[in-house]
Every structure is written in C-alpha cells, then in structure tokens.
N, C-alpha and C positions, 0 to 999 in steps of 0.2 A: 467499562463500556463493553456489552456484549453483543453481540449478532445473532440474530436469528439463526437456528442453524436450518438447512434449505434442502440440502442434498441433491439439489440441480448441479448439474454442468452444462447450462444454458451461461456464457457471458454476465450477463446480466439480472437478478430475479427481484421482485421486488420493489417498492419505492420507497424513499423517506420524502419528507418536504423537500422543497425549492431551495438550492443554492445561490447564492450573489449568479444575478446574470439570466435567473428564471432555469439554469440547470435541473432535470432532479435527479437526486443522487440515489443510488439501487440499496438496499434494505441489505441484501445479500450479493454477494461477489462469485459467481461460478468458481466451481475450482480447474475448469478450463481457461476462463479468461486472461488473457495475458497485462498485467499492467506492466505503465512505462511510465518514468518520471512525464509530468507535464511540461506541455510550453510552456517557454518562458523560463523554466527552471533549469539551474545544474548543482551536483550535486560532491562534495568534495571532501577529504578530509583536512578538518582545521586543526592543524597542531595548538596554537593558544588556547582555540577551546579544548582539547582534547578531545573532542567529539568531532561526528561528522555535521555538514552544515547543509543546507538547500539556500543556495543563494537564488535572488532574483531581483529584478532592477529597482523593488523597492526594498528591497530589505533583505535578511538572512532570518531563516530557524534554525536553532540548535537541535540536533535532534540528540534525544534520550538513546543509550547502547541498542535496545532492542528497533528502536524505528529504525538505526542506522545499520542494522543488519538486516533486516526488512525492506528496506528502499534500494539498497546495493546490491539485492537481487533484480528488481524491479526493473528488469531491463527491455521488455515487449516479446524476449523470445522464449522465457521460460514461463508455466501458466501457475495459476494461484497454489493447486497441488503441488508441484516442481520446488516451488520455494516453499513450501511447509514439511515438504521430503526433505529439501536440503538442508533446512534451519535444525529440523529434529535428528539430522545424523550428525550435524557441527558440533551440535551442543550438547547428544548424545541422551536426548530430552524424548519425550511422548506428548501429544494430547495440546499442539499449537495450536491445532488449525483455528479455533474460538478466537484467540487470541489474534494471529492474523488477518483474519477474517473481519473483524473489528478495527484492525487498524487500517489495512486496506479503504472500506467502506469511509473512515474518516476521512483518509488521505483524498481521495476521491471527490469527498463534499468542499475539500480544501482546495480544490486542483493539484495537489502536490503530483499526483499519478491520474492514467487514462488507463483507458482499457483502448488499447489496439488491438485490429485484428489476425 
C-alpha cells in the first residue's frame, strides 16, 4: 500500500472514501501534521505477544515491529516529518517517508490515530 506522494505540509490533503461513521479519511497526511493515538485507544507493550498492542474496549491489535515503532512515536507533539526523521536515524535507514505516509493514512481510516492540532 502506497500513498500518493503530495508535498503539502497542509495537515491534511486529499481524500479517500468514507470511513465507518461517514468519516473521510485524507489520501495524503502533511508532513506537518501531528498524529495522536485515537480515542478510545491505548497502546502498550505485550510481552506474551512480543509485540506492541493497541488495546481498546472491544478488542486488541497486534501490531507488526514497524507499526509499533510508528505508533510509539505518534504522540500529537511531534509531526509526520519528526517521526520519519526519527525512524530514519534509529534505524539508520533512508527513503521512509512512503512507507509512513501509507501507514499513517491507514491508521487514520482505522481510527487507530488523529491528527491534533
């Protein structure tokens, strides 16, 4: 799954269809805007799974190494670029931001994350 690439730092650019709930979820993600985990959500490390998890009152996700290094940034105060800076100096990596950018847009259609201002 890929993302348009946009080159706004507008929040928000873009639309895809309607999410559960008549949401619609943004095509592309600014690399200004800041996401935060969603309501309703928390998000934890599970040692059984070995992974991290997103709990919430109906259920849990496990999330895969890279979502749970991507969500544990996702804190509302650092913005899309911040965490594609930080992920590419951890892992000592180039050429994320697609990659985020995509997962982001997911999480978003998912509620898993918001975009705060």
């Amino acid at each position: 799954m890929s993302a348009p690439s946009g080159g706004t730092d507008a929040p928000l650019a873009g639309t895809v269809g309607a999410s559960a709930g008549g949401v619609v979820a943004p095509a592309v993600v600014g690399a200004g805007a800041k996401p935060a985990l969603g309501r309703g959500f928390r998000m934890q490390w599970e040692p059984a799974q070995k992974a991290h998890v997103l709990l919430y009152p109906e259920g849990m996700v496990k999330l895969n190494g890279s979502a749970g290094e991507i969500m544990k940034r996702c804190d509302g105060a650092r913005t899309v670029a911040e965490i594609v800076s930080d992920l590419e100096s951890t892992f000592a990596t180039s050429g994320l931001e697609k990659d985020v950018q995509a997962f982001v847009v997911m999480a978003l259609e998912k509620r898993w994350l918001e975009i705060r201002p």
